[in-house]
C-alpha positions as a Python dict, from the first residue, in 0.01 Angstrom:
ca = {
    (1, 'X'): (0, 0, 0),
    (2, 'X'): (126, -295, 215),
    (3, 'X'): (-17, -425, 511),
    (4, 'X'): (100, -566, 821),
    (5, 'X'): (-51, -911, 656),
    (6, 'X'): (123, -890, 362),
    (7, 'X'): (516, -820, 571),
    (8, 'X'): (341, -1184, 777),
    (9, 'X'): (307, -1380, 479),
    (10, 'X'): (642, -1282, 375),
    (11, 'X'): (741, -1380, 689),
    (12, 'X'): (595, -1736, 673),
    (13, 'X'): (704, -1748, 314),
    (14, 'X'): (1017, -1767, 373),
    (15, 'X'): (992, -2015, 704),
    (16, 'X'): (806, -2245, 498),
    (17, 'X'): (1059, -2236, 147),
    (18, 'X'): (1341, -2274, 417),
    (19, 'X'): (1149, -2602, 579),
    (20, 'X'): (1063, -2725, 202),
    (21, 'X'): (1462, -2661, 159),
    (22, 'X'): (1560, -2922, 495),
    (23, 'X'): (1297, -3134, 351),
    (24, 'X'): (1417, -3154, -20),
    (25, 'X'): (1771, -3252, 147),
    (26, 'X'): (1689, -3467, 269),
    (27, 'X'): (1510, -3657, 62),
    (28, 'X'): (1827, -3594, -167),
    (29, 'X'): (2052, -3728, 101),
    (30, 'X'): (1798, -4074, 121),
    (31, 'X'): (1870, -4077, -258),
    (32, 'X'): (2238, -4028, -291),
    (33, 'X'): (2320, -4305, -13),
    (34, 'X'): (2030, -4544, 16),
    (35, 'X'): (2068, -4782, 316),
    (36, 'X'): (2000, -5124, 250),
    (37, 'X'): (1668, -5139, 391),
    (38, 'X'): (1551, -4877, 119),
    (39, 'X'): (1671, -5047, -127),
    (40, 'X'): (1512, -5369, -91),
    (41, 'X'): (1249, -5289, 181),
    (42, 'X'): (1471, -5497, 428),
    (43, 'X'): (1384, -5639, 674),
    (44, 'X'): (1035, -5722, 611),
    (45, 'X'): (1111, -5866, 281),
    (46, 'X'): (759, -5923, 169),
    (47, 'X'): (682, -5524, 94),
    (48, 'X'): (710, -5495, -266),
    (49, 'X'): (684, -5122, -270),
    (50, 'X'): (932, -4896, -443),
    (51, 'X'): (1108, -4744, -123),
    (52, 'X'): (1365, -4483, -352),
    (53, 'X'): (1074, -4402, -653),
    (54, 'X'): (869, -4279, -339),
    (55, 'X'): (1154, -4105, -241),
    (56, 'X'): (1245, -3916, -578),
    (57, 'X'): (828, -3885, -647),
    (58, 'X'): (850, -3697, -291),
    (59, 'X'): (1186, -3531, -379),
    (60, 'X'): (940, -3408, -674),
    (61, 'X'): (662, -3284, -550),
    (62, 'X'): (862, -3059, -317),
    (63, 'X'): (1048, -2889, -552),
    (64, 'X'): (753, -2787, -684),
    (65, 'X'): (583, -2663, -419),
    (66, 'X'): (938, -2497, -332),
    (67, 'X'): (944, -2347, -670),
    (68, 'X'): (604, -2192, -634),
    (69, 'X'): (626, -2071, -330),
    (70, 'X'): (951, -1889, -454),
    (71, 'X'): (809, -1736, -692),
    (72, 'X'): (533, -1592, -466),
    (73, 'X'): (787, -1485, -196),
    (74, 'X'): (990, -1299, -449),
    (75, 'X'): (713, -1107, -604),
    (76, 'X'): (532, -1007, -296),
    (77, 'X'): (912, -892, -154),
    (78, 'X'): (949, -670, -481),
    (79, 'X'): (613, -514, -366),
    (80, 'X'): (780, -470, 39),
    (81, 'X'): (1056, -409, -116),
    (82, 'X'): (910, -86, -338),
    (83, 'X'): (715, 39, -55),
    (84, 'X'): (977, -27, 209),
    (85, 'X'): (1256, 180, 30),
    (86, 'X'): (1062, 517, 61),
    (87, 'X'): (1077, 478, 463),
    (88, 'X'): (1343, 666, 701),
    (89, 'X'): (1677, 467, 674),
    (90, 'X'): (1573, 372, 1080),
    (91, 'X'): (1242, 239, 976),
    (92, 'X'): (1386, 17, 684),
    (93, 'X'): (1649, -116, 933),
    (94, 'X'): (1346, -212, 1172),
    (95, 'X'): (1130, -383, 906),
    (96, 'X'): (1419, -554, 737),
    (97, 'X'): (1568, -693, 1069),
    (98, 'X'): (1211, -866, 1156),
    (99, 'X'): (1046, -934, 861),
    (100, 'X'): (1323, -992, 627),
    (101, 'X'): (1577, -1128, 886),
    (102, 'X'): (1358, -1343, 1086),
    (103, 'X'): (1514, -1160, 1374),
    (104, 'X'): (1253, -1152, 1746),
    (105, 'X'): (1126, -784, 1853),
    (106, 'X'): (1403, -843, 2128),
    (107, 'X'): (1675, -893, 1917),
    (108, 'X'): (1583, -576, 1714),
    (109, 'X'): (1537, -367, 1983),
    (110, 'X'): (1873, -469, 2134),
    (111, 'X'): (2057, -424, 1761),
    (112, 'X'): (1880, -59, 1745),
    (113, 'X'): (1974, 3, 2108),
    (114, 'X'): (1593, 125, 2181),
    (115, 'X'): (1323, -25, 2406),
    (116, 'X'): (1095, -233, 2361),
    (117, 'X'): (827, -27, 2382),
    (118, 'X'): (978, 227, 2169),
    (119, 'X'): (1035, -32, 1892),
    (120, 'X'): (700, -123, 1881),
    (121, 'X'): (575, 251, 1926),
    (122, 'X'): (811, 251, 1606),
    (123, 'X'): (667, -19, 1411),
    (124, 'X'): (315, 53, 1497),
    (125, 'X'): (372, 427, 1312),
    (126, 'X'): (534, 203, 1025),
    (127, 'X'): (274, 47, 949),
    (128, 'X'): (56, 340, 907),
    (129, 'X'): (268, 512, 665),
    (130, 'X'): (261, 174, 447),
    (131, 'X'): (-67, 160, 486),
    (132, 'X'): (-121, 525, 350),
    (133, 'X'): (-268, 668, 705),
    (134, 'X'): (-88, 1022, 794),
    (135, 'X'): (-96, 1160, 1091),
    (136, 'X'): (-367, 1400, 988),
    (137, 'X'): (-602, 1104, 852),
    (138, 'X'): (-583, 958, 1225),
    (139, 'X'): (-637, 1215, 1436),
    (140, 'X'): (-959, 1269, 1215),
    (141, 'X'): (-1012, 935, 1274),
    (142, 'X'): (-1031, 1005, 1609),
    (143, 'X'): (-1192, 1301, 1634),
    (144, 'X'): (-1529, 1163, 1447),
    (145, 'X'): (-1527, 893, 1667),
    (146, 'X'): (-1541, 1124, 1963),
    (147, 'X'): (-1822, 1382, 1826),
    (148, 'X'): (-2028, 1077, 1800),
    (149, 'X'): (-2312, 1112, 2061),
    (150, 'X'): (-2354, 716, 2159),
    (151, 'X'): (-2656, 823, 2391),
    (152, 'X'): (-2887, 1005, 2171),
}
């Protein structure tokens, strides 16, 4: 069963491995061509610090954190992934383009040549059958919630 909170996190996932990417270059860039002023701390000469071992210790730390968050963005899409495949071939297109893709609800709905409305009339109904909720299971949903007598 996937939730709409688990096809977010993917989402961010993947915005923050791709920020932890820019990042790690760089900090590889700084490393490949140090300026003078990393190198020696120039030009306030009286700093002792290590400008380029803060750099790779950096460098470090962000691979890491890159290579753990990898790992957690490529099980979780194995999960989507597994869950997403038993959709129509439209609804896999629609989840795919936005949460996959990165792509706005605008974007998709111009790519699937459907309204706006209609996409999200689309994803809404989505995200019921990955939750498990048939059509059935709503409208009985519904239907307690009306025979409920809030004034007695």
């Amino acid at each position: 069963m996937i939730t709409k909170n688990d096809l977010r996190q993917y989402r961010q996932l993947k915005d923050e491995i791709l920020q932890l990417a820019a990042e790690i270059k760089e900090l590889d860039l700084l490393m490949v061509v140090p300026t003078i002023q990393n190198l020696s701390g120039m030009p306030g000469a009286h700093q002792t610090t290590d400008k380029i071992g803060e750099v790779v210790g950096r460098a470090d730390d962000l691979r890491k954190r890159y290579i753990a968050k990898m790992s957690i963005l490529l099980e979780l899409k194995a999960q989507i992934e597994a869950e997403v495949d038993a959709l129509d071939a439209d609804e896999q297109v629609l989840i795919r383009m936005y949460y996959f893709r990165g792509m706005t609800w605008e974007a998709v709905a111009c790519e699937m040549h459907i309204s706006w409305n209609t996409l999200h009339y689309r994803h809404r109904n989505i995200l019921r059958k990955l939750r498990g909720v048939s059509y059935d299971e709503r409208y009985r949903e519904k239907s307690n919630n009306d025979d409920t007598d809030e004034f007695s």
